[in-house]
C-alpha angles and dihedrals in degrees: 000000000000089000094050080043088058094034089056090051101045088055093051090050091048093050096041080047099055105045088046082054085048092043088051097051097047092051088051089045095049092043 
């Protein structure tokens, strides 16, 4: 149950962390 918990996590951070990496570049590539 803890490991689905983490896993669950760890998939949220990736993701949150990967369309703030995708929002960035957009904004560098618009300025």
């Amino acid at each position: 149950m803890l490991d689905d918990l983490d896993r669950h996590l760890l998939d949220i951070l990736v993701r949150d962390s990967r369309t703030s990496l995708k929002d960035l570049a957009q904004q560098v590539g618009m300025s």
